[in-house]
Phi, psi and omega in degrees: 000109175296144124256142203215115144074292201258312208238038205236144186291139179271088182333317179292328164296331161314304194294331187288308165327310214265308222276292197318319205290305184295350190271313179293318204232024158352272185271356164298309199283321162286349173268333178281340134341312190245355140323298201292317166321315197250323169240125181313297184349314240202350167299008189260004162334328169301304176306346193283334184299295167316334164271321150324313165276343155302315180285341179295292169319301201296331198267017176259044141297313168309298149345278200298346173283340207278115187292125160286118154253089166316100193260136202260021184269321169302348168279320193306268195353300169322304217279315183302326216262350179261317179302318134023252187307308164322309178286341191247347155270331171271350160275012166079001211258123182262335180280013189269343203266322206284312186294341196275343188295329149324284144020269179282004157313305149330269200301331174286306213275334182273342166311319202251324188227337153132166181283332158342268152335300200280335188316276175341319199246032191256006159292287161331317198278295210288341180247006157301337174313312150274046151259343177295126172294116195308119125003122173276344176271343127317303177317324194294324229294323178281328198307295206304315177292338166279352157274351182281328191278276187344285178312295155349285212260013169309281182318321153314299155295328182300312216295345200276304168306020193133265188285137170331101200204147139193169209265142163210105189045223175262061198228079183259165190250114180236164180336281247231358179199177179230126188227135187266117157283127176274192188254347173273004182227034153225045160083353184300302192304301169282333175305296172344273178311292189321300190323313170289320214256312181276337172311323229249275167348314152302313170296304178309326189249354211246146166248305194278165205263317169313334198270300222279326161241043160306293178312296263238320173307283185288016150299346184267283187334304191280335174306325190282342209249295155008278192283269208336328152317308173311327219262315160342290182285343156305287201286343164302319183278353169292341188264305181271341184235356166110137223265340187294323172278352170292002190225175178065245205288326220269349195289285171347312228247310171282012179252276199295328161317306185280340158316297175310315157324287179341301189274348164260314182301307195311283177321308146342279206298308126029293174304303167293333170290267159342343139294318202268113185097358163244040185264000000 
């Protein structure tokens, strides 16, 4: 990174930046903390800042080449990105207050180091985005039709293996119990996670932009084929032993088991992907 003179960042500004920024979004920051603490949907929130600084960390060769030129477009940004968090504080809306943080985030580092500059870091930066927790009238509007798809082909296969079974939405019915796809077993949750998982993944492993958003895509299909196992292998077990073993530790134990799947198939295809063309 030249620095010269002209262009060398003024500490105390930072520090005043930094001192306004945390005095602004605090406490934005602390309750999304504490989303990620409090609802599984989002735990993986923890990790994204530390993954996101892994990517960062890979590209400062890259950085470090990079001429500072400073930019007043980046005030704009700012400025947009504060109007934001305003508008999203007074409508009560946390993911809006959450995203201008980005934002202005943005808008300080192409202000202060160029547009260049943001080029450069801008995967890394661009992948704090799943550290944010969805809008819930996003969230329903996908959780209900994937529990409703989930329940669909659940249901379908016991009826092909057999067993006595039928649907009423995401309500299936057996001999002897009743079993509700919920919103952790209908995939919302792991889409979640993959999605943040095969990005990261695709950036490590993939060089073309088809293959990485190949990868980065069938985080949905497996998340879904996934839970549909779950529920699936649920409901056998609720038919031969009784709705008790289909609940508590083994419901627990088979949300982390398929998940885990969930993260080898990612890695397989992955594998695969990273053969084809180069043979």
């Amino acid at each position: 990174m030249n620095i010269n003179k002209d262009n060398k960042i003024n500490i105390l500004s930072i520090v005043f930046f930094l001192l306004a920024f945390g005095f602004l979004y605090w406490s934005t920051i602390f309750e999304m903390i504490s989303d990620w603490y409090n609802d599984e949907n989002y735990s993986h929130g923890f990790l994204i800042p530390f993954i996101s600084g892994y990517f960062f960390w890979q590209r400062k060769e890259l950085v470090k080449s990079v001429l500072l030129s400073p930019s007043t477009s980046g005030l704009f940004i700012l400025i947009s990105g504060m109007v934001i968090y305003f508008i999203g504080y007074l409508s009560g809306e946390q993911f809006t207050m959450r995203a201008s943080m980005l934002l202005v985030l943005a808008g300080a580092i192409v202000f202060t180091c160029g547009i260049e500059f943001f080029k450069a870091v801008a995967f890394p930066f661009c992948y704090l985005l799943f550290m944010i927790p969805l809008p819930y009238i996003l969230y329903d509007s996908v959780a209900f039709p994937l529990k409703l798809l989930v329940s669909k082909v659940s249901v379908d296969f016991l009826s092909w293996i057999g067993v006595l079974v039928i649907r009423e939405g995401n309500i299936i019915y057996l001999a002897d119990t009743t079993l509700e796809v919920a919103d952790a077993c209908s995939g919302i949750r792991s889409i979640i996670s993959l999605l943040a998982l095969s990005t990261a993944i695709a950036y490590l492993t993939q060089k073309g932009w088809i293959k990485k958003l190949v990868l980065i895509g069938m985080a949905v299909p497996i998340a879904v084929f996934v839970n549909a196992v779950r529920v699936v292998g649920t409901g056998i077990l609720a038919e031969k032993y009784g709705a008790e073993v289909a609940k508590g530790f083994f419901h627990e134990f088979a949300g982390l088991l398929m998940f885990g799947i969930a993260i080898s198939l990612l890695i397989i295809l992955s594998v695969i992907l990273v053969r084809i063309g180069n043979k």
